[in-house]
ZAMARGU-4260 file (C-alpha; in steps of 0.2 Angstrom, whole numbers, plus 5000, padded with zeros to 4 digits):
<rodrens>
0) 5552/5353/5666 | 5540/5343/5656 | 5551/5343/5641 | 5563/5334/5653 | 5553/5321/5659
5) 5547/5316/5641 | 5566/5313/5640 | 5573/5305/5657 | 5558/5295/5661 | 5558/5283/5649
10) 5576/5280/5656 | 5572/5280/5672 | 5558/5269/5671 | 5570/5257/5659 | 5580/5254/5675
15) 5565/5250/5687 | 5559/5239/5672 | 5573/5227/5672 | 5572/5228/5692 | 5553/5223/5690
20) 5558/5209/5676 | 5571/5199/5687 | 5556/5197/5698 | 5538/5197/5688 | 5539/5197/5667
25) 5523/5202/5667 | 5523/5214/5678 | 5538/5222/5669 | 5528/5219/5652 | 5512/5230/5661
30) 5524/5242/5670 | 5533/5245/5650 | 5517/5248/5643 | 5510/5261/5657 | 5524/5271/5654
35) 5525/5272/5633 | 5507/5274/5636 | 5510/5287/5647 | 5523/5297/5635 | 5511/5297/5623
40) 5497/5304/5632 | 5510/5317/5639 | 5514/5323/5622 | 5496/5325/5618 | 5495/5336/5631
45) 5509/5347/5628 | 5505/5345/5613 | 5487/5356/5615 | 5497/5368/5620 | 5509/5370/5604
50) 5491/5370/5593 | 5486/5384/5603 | 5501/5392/5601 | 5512/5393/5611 | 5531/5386/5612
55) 5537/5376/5624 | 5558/5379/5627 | 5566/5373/5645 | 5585/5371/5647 | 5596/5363/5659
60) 5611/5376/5663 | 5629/5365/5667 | 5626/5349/5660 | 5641/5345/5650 | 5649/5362/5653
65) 5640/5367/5640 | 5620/5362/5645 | 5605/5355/5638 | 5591/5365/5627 | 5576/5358/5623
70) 5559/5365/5614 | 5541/5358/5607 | 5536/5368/5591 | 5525/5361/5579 | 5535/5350/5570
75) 5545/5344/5586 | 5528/5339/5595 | 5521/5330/5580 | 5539/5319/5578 | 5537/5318/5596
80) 5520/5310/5596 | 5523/5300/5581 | 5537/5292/5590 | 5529/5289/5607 | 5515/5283/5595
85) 5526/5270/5587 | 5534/5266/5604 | 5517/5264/5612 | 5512/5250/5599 | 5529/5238/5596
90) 5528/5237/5613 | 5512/5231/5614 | 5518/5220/5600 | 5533/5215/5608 | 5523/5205/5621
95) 5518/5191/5610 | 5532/5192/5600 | 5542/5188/5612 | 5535/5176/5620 | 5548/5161/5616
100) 5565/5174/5616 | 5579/5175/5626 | 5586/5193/5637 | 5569/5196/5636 | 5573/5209/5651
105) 5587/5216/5642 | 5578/5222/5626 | 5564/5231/5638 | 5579/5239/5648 | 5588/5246/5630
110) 5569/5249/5621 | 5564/5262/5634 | 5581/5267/5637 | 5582/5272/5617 | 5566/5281/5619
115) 5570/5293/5630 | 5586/5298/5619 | 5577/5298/5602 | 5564/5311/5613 | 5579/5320/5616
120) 5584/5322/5596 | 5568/5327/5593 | 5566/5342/5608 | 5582/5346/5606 | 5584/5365/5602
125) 5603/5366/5600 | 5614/5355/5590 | 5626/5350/5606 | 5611/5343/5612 | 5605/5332/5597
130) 5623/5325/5597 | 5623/5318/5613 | 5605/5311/5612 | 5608/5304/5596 | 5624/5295/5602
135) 5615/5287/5615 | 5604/5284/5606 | 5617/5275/5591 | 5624/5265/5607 | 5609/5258/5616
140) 5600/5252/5597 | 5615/5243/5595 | 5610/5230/5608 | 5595/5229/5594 | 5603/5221/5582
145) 5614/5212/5592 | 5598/5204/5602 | 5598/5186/5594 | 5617/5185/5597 | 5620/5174/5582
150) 5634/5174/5571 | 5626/5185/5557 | 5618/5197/5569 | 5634/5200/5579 | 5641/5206/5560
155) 5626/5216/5558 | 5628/5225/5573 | 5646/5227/5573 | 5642/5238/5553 | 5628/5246/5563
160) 5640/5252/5578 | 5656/5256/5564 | 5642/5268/5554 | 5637/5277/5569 | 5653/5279/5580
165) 5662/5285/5562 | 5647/5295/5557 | 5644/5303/5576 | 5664/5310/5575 | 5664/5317/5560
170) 5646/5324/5563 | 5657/5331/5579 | 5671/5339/5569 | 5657/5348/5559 | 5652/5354/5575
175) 5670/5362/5581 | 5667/5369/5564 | 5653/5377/5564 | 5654/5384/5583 | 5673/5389/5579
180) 5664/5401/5564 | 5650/5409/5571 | 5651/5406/5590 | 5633/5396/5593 | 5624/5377/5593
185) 5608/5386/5596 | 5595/5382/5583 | 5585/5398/5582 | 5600/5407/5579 | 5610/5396/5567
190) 5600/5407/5552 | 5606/5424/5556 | 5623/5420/5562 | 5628/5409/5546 | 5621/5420/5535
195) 5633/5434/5544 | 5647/5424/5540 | 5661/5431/5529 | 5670/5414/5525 | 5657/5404/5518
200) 5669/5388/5514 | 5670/5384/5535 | 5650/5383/5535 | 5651/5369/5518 | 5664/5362/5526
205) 5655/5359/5542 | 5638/5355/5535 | 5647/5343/5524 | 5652/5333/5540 | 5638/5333/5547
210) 5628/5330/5533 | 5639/5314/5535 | 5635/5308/5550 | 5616/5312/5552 | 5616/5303/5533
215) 5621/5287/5541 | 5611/5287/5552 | 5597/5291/5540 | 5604/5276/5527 | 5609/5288/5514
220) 5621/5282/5501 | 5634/5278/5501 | 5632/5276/5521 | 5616/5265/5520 | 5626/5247/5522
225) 5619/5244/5539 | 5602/5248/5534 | 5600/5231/5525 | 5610/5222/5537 | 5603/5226/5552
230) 5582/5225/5547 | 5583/5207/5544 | 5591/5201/5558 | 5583/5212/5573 | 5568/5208/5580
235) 5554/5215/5571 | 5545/5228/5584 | 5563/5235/5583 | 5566/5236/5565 | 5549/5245/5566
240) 5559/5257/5576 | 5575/5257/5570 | 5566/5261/5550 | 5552/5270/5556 | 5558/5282/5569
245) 5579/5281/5568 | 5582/5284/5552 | 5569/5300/5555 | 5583/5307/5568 | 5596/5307/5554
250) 5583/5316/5542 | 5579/5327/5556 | 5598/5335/5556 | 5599/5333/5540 | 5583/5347/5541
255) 5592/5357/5554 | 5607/5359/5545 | 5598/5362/5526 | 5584/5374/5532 | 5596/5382/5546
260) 5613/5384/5538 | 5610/5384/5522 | 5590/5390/5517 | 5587/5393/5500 | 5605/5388/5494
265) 5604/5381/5478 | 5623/5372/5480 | 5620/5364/5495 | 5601/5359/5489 | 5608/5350/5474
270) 5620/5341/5482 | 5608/5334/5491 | 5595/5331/5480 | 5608/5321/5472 | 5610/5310/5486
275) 5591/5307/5487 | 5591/5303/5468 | 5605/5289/5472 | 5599/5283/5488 | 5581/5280/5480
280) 5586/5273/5467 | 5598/5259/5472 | 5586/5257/5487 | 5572/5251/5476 | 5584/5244/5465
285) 5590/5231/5480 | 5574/5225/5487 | 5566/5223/5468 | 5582/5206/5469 | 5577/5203/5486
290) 5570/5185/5492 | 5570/5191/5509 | 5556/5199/5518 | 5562/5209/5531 | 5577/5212/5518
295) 5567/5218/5506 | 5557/5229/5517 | 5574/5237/5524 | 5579/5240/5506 | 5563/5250/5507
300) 5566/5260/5517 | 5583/5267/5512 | 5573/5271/5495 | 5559/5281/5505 | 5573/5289/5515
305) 5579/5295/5497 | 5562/5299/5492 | 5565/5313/5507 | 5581/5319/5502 | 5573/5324/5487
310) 5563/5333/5496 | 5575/5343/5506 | 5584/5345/5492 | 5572/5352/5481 | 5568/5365/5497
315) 5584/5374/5493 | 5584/5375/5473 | 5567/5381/5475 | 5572/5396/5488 | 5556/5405/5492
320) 5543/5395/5480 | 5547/5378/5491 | 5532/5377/5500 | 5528/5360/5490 | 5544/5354/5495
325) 5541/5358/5511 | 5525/5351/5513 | 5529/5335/5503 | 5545/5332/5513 | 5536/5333/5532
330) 5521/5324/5526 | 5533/5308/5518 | 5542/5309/5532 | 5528/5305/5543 | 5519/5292/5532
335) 5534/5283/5528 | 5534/5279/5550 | 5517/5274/5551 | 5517/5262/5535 | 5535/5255/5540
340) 5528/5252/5557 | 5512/5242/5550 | 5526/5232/5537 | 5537/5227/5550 | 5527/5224/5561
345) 5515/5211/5548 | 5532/5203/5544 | 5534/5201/5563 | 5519/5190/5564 | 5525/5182/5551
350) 5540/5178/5558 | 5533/5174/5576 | 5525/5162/5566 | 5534/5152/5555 | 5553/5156/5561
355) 5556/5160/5542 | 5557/5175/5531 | 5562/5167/5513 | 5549/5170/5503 | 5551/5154/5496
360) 5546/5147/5514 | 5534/5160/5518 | 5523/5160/5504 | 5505/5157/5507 | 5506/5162/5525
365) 5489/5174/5525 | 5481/5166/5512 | 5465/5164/5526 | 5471/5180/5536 | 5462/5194/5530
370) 5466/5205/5547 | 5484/5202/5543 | 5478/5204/5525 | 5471/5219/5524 | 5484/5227/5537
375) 5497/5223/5524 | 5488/5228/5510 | 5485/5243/5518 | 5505/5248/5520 | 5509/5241/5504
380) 5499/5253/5494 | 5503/5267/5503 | 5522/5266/5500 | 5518/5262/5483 | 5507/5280/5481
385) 5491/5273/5478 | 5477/5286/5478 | 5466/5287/5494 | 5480/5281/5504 | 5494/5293/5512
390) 5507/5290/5504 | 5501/5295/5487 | 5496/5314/5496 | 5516/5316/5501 | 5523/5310/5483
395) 5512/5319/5474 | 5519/5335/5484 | 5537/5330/5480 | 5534/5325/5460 | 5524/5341/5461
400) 5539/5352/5468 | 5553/5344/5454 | 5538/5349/5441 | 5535/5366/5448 | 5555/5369/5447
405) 5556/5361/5428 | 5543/5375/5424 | 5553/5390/5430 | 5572/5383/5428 | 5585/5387/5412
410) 5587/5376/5399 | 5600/5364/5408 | 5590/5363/5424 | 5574/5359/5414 | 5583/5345/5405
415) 5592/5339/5421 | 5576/5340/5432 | 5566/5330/5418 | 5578/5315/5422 | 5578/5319/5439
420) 5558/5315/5437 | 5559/5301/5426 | 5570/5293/5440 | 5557/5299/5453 | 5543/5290/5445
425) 5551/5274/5438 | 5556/5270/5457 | 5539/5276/5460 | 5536/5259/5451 | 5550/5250/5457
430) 5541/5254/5475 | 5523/5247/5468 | 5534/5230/5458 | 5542/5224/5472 | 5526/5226/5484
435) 5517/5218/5473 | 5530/5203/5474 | 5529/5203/5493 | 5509/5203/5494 | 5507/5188/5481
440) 5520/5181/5488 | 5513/5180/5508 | 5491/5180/5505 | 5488/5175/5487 | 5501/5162/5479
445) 5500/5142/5486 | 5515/5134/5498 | 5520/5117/5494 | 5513/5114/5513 | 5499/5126/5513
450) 5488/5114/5525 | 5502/5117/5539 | 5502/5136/5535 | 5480/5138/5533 | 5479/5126/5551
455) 5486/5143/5560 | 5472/5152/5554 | 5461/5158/5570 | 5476/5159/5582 | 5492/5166/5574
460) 5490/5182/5583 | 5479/5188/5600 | 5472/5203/5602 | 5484/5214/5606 | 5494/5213/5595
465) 5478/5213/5582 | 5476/5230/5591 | 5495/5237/5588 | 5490/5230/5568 | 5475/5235/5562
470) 5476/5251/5573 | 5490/5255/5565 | 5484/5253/5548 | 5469/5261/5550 | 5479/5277/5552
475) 5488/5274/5536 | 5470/5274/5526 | 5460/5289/5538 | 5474/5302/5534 | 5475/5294/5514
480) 5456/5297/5512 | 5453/5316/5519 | 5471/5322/5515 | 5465/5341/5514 | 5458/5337/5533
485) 5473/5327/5542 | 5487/5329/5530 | 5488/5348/5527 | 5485/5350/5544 | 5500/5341/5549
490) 5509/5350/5535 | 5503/5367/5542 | 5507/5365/5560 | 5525/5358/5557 | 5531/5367/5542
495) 5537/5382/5554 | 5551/5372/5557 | 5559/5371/5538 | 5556/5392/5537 | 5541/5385/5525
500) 5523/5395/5519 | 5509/5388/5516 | 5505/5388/5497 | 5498/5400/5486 | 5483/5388/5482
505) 5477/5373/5490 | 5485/5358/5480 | 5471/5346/5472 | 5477/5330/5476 | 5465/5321/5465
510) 5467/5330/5449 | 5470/5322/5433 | 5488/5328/5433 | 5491/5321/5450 | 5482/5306/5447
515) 5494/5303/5430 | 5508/5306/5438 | 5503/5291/5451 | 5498/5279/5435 | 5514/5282/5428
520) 5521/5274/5443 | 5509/5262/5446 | 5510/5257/5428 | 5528/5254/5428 | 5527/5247/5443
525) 5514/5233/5435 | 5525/5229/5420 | 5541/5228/5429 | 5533/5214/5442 | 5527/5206/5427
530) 5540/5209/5413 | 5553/5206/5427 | 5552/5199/5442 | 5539/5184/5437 | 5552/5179/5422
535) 5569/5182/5428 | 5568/5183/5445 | 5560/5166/5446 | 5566/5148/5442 | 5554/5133/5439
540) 5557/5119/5445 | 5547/5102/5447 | 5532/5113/5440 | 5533/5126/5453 | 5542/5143/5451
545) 5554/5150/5465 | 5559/5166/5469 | 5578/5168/5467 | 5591/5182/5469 | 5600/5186/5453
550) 5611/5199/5461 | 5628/5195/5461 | 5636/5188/5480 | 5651/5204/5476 | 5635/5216/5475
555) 5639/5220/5490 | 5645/5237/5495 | 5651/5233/5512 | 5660/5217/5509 | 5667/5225/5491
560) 5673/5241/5499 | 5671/5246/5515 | 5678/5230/5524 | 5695/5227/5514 | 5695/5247/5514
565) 5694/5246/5533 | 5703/5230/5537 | 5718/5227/5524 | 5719/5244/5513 | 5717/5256/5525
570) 5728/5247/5540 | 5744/5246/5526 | 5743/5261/5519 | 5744/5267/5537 | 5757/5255/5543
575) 5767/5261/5526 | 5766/5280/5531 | 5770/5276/5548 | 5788/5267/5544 | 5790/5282/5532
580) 5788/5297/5546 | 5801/5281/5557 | 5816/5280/5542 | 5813/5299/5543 | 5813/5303/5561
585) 5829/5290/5561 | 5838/5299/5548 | 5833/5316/5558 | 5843/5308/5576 | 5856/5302/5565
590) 5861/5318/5557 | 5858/5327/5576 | 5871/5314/5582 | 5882/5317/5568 | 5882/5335/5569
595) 5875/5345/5586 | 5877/5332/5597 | 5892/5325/5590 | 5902/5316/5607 | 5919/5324/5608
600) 5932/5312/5604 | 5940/5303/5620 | 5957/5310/5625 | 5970/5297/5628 | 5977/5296/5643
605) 5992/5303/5651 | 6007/5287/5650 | 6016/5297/5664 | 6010/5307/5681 | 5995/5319/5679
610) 5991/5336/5669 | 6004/5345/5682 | 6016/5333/5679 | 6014/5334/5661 | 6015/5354/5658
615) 6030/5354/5668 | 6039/5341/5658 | 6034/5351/5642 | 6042/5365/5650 | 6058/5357/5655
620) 6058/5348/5638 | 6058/5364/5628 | 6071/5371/5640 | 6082/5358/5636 | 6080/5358/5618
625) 6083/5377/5619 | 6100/5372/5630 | 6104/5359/5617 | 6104/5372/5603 | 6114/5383/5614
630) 6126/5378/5627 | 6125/5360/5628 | 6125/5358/5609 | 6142/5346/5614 | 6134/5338/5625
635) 6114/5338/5623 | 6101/5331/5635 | 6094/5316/5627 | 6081/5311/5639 | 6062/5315/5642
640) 6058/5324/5658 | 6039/5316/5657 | 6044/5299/5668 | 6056/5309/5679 | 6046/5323/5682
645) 6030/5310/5685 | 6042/5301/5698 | 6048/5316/5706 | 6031/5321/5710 | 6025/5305/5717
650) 6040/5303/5728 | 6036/5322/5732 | 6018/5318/5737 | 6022/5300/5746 | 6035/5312/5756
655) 6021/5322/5761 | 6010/5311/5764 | 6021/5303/5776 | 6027/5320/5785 | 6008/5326/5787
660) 6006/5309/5797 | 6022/5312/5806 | 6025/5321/5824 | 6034/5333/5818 | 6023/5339/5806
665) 6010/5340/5820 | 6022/5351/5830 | 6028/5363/5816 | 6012/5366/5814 | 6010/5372/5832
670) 6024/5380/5829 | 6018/5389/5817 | 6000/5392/5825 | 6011/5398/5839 | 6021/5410/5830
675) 6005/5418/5820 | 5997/5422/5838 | 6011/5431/5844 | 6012/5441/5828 | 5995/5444/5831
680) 5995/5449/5851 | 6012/5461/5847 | 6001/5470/5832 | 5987/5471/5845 | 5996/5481/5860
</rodrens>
């Protein structure tokens, strides 16, 4: 029952929260953060109970027909925890955040509301259950982006909503699939029954849909065109949330489905180590151009999200040798939530601050704030893989697990795999360039107004949001520092849930190969922000350089395909299929009239009497041409019997007629009543 209420009480209490806020904001600001506050402590908990080892499963008969399952394993607590963390922290953000905004009431109402579904995702323990969280959870984030209600926002949204109502069906037609070929949803069981399946072609085509729609929500290519829209224009505690945490529930069935339905298949794990290898690339490619800092940090994470694809891909070309993999995919997974929420949450005070996210505007802001600073710095080297923070552990693990397969694999894999690599480690350095632009850019280059911007120093943030910061932060560098303490043991306690070992031997993070293989990227990373970004990414002007956006305005996926695919392409082609199947289905009725239901032509009608009339006359007629070639050949019959036999009967039946109204007809008829009783009475006797 607990499981339960970690899901439905964070909905509940988003209904008495915007009860509370018509009356009191603070009081709804105190009452939202007892209860994130609250679901945290709750996980923690439960969670005792998971590291002891047990498993915790409830489920909820009925519901839907069809019922709700949910389960805490390792790997389920710890998403759990990190998402009641996350939670916890952007809303003690969002206090001072939003301070000057608008449907203040309505974003607590739709943040709590969220939590309670990604929850659901997370515990879910049968895949009928992750789809209904996950689309309420699609639906109520919307509100998200839509929150400022301007013009580019609204446009934002509607691609946010577009992604996940198209992805969330076909991730539903790859459900009918999948339950049509093996008869269960149920997590536990997927394993056996898929693997029991004869027809192997339903089970790709059904992981293929909904490796569709939990990729778009992830921001995998070529799905990822709300990622970069929606970031920049939410507010930042929920762009935290939406890259941090949402984008975690796509990777989460994309786990389900890799490590379930298809473990250890080598097909299904290049097809998606493809996709990472695309998704981080362009990803890191998009924010290098970006002059936007929220935009830049959205690009970011559609690269990171890649950066786990790899991961998961790697998992099934390694088969039973994947424990790297494993471990490298959990662990990124995890640290890229934590930095993302330190990142957004640093460009939020910035925002909050200046109204402002062009670099060219914000530069200089933290020149004198070494809390927001050093919080910064302490993101920005981690997602850049910079030893003795966390996010060098988990990329060593992953560049470890594509060098462990170029060892073992044939002569086309080992050359493949080396690019693979090479493309690993040069957006490695794309990740360390364009991080580099973003700190230089905000605490160490000048603005033109750099008085205005160093006069906010002392009081551009209060404490509790200091708190959410640095305590976030901190985080980032205590599990960098003592990986083989805090990171193996998250790795150990949630790798269960990908069918994953622990390795052979304990990996040494700090070795020199591990250490190279981080310079490589830093390196790259050094020259390309130098070679690059400070020379043809920037113009000068009156003495000053400027960052500027050297992509072109048609560089844009969405606009260049998806929107005349969906809105002008699309519509015609249909419309022109449409008035083929109408000619069609009108030639079809035609032919039918013409043929089956042809009408029977119209009789004319009779010149003379009625149908009695007329067969009598054709019989006197014949008679008389049979008299005229016999006896009356002198003196033939020349006239037609139609009109006078017509006449005769109509005189016949206005005789009648007349007779029947007649006295005397009344009295033959008695007569004749008469007559028939004494016939009858004689008989009798």
């Amino acid at each position: 029952m607990m499981l339960l209420l970690l899901t439905a009480g964070p909905m509940a209490g988003a209904a008495l929260s915007y009860l509370i806020g018509r009356k009191s904001r603070t009081a709804r600001d105190f009452f939202a953060d007892v209860l994130v506050i609250a679901e945290f402590l709750l996980f923690l908990v439960l969670g005792m109970n998971v590291l002891a080892g047990d498993v915790l499963t409830y489920r909820l008969p009925g519901f839907c027909m069809r019922g709700l399952s949910f389960k805490m394993d390792g790997f389920r607590f710890l998403y759990g925890t990190i998402a009641a963390f996350m939670w916890m922290m952007t809303t003690i953000f969002s206090e001072e955040y939003f301070a000057h905004y608008r449907n203040r009431n309505r974003y607590y109402l739709f943040m709590l509301v969220t939590l309670g579904a990604t929850v659901g995702v997370f515990l879910s323990a049968d895949l009928f259950t992750t789809f209904l969280f996950f689309e309420i959870m699609s639906f109520t984030s919307y509100v998200w982006v839509a929150h400022d209600e301007k013009k580019e926002s609204l446009r934002a949204a509607q691609t946010y909503l577009a992604v996940a109502v198209i992805g969330g069906m076909v991730m539903l037609m790859g459900l009918f699939l999948l339950n049509d070929a093996v008869g269960t949803l149920d997590m536990d069981s997927l394993f056996e029954a898929c693997r029991a399946c004869p027809d192997k072609g339903i089970l790709y085509a059904a992981g293929g849909c909904m490796l569709f729609g939990f990729g778009a929500k992830a921001g995998m290519f070529p799905l990822h065109i709300w990622l970069p829209k929606a970031h920049p224009v939410a507010p930042a505690p929920a762009s935290a949330l939406l890259s941090g945490i949402l984008t975690k529930s796509g990777v989460f069935g994309v786990i389900v489905v890799s490590c379930n339905i298809f473990l250890h298949d080598a097909v299904w794990g290049f097809t998606v180590l493809l996709f990472g290898v695309v998704t981080m690339f362009i990803g890191a490619f998009l924010a290098v151009f970006s002059v936007n800092l929220k935009y830049t940090l959205a690009c970011s994470s559609m690269s990171q999200i890649g950066f786990i694809l790899v991961g998961i891909g790697m998992q099934g070309l390694l088969g039973e040798e994947n424990a790297l993999a494993v471990r490298g995919t959990v662990l990124h997974m995890v640290n890229h939530s934590l930095i993302k929420l330190v990142l957004f949450m640093a460009a939020g005070v910035v925002f909050f601050n200046l109204h402002k996210l062009d670099l060219n505007e914000v530069r200089g802001f933290g020149r004198k704030k070494p809390l927001l600073k050093l919080s910064f710095l302490a993101g920005a080297l981690s997602i850049s893989g910079v030893p003795l923070f966390s996010g060098y552990v988990s990329k060593t693990l992953l560049h470890e697990s594509i060098v462990e397969f170029t060892a073992y694999g044939g002569v086309q894999a080992t050359a493949f795999m080396k690019g693979v690599e090479y493309v690993f480690l040069f957006t490695g350095g794309l990740t360390a360039a364009y991080m580099m632009k973003l700190f230089v850019a905000v605490f160490v280059e000048e603005n033109e107004d750099q008085k205005s911007m160093d006069a906010s120093n002392g009081r551009y943030m209060n404490r509790r949001t200091a708190f959410a910061l640095v305590g976030s932060a901190v985080v980032l560098a205590v599990l960098g520092v003592v990986p083989s303490l805090t990171m193996d043991f998250v790795a150990d306690i949630s790798q269960g849930f990908m069918h994953g070992t622990s390795p052979h031997e304990s990996v040494r993070y700090f070795s020199i190969t591990n250490l190279s293989g981080a310079a490589v990227s830093i390196l790259t990373g050094i020259a390309v922000y130098f070679g690059f970004i400070r020379t043809c990414l920037m113009r000068k002007e009156n003495g000053k350089k400027y960052y500027v956006n050297r992509l072109p305005k048609w560089f844009d996926l969405e606009n260049l395909l998806y929107r005349p695919l969906l809105m002008r392409v699309l519509p015609f082609a249909l419309a022109f299929v449409c008035r083929i199947f109408d000619k069609i289905t009108d030639g079809i009725i035609w032919l039918i009239q013409k043929t089956v239901l042809r009408e029977a032509r119209a009789k004319e009608p009779l010149p003379y009497g009625n149908k009695l009339t007329h067969c009598i006359s054709i019989v006197l007629n014949c008679m008389a041409k049979v008299m005229n070639h016999t006896i009356r050949r002198k003196r033939p019959i020349r006239v037609s019997f139609e009109k006078r036999t017509a006449q005769k009967y109509e005189e016949f039946i206005t005789t009648t007629r007349l007779f029947e109204k007649s006295v005397s007809y009344g009295l033959l008829m008695f007569c004749i009543g008469l007559f028939v009783t004494l016939i009858y009475l004689l008989l009798s006797i």
